[in-house]
C-alpha positions as CSV (number, residue, x, y, z in Angstrom):
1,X,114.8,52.6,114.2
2,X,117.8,54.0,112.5
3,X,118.5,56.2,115.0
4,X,117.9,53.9,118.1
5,X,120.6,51.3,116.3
6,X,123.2,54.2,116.2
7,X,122.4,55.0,119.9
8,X,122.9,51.7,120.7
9,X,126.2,50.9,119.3
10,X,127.5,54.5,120.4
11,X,126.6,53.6,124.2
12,X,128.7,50.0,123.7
13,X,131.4,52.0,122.2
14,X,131.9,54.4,124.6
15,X,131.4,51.7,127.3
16,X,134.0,49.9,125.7
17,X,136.6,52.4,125.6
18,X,135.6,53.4,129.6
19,X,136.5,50.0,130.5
20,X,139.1,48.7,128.0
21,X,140.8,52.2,126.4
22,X,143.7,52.4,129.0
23,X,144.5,49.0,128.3
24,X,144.1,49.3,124.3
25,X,145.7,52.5,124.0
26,X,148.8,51.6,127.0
27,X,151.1,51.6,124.1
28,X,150.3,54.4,121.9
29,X,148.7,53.6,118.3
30,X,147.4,49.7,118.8
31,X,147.1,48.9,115.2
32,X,150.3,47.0,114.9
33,X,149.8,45.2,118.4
34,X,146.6,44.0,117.0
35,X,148.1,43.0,113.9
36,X,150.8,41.0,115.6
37,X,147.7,39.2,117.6
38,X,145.9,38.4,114.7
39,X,149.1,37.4,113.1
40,X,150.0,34.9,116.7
41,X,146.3,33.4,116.9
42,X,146.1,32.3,113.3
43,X,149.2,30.4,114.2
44,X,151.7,31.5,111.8
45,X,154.3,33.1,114.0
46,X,155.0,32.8,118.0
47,X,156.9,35.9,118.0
48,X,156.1,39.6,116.0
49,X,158.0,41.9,114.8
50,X,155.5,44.9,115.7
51,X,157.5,48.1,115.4
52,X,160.9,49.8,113.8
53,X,161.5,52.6,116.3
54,X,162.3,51.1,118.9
55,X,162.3,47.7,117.4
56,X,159.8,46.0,119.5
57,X,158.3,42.4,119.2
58,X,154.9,40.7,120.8
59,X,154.3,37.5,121.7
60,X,151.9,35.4,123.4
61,X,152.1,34.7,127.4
62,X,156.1,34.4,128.9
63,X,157.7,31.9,126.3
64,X,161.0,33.9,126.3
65,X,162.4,30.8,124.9
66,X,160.5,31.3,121.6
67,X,162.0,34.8,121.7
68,X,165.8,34.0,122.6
69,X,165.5,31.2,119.2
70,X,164.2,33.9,117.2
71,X,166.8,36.0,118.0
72,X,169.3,33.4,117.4
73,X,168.1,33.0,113.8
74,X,168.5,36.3,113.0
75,X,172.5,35.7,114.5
76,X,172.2,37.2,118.0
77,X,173.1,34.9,120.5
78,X,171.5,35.2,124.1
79,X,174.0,36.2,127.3
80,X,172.0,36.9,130.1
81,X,168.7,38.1,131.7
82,X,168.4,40.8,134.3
83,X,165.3,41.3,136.0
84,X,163.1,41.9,132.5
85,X,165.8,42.7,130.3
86,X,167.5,39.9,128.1
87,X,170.4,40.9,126.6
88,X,172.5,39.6,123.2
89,X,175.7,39.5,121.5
90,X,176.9,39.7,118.5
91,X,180.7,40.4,117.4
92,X,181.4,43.5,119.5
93,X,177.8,44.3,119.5
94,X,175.1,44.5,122.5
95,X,171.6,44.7,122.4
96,X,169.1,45.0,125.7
97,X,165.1,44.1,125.0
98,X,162.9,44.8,128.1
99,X,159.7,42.8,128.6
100,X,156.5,44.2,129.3
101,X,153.0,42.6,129.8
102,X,150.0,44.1,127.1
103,X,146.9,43.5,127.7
104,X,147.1,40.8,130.3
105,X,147.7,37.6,127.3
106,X,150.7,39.0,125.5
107,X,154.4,40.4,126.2
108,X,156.3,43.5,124.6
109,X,159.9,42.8,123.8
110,X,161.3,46.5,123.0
111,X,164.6,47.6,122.2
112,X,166.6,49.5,125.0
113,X,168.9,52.3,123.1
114,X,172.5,52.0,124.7
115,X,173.4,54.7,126.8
């Protein structure tokens, strides 16, 4: 019985990563992507901050809004988009944050280094 349990749940697993593991796995380690989700569904936060380097945020569905006030309160203030990059000021500084769809429900905000 023991062994037809393990079997069973080995066969879902590796079904699971078949279908879903490109998806999962699109951004390297998904641990802090799925922390940030859990963090968003519980409804404590609308934006995430889910990694230093680059600094990258997730958020649920296209509500750049949410993302350009978040900013703002931590003093950046929002100049333009281009395509999927939204880009801040700050004194004499510039930052660039590209968008990018994960797993269909939620959007990657990461940091562009300047060139």
């Amino acid at each position: 019985m023991k062994k037809q349990i393990t079997l069973v749940v080995g066969l879902v697993l590796i079904v699971f990563f078949i279908f879903f593991g490109r998806q999962l796995f699109q951004e390297g380690n998904p641990l802090p992507y799925l922390i940030g989700m859990v963090k968003i569904e519980a409804g404590d936060h609308s934006v995430v901050q889910v990694k230093n380097k680059p600094i990258s945020y997730l958020m649920k569905g296209k509500d750049y809004f949410t993302f350009i006030e978040e900013m703002k309160k931590k003093g950046w203030t929002f100049n333009q988009q281009m395509g999927s990059a939204f880009l801040f000021e700050k004194k004499e500084q510039g930052i660039a944050f590209l968008s990018k769809t994960y797993s269909g429900k939620y959007v990657i905000m990461e940091q562009k280094k300047k060139k």
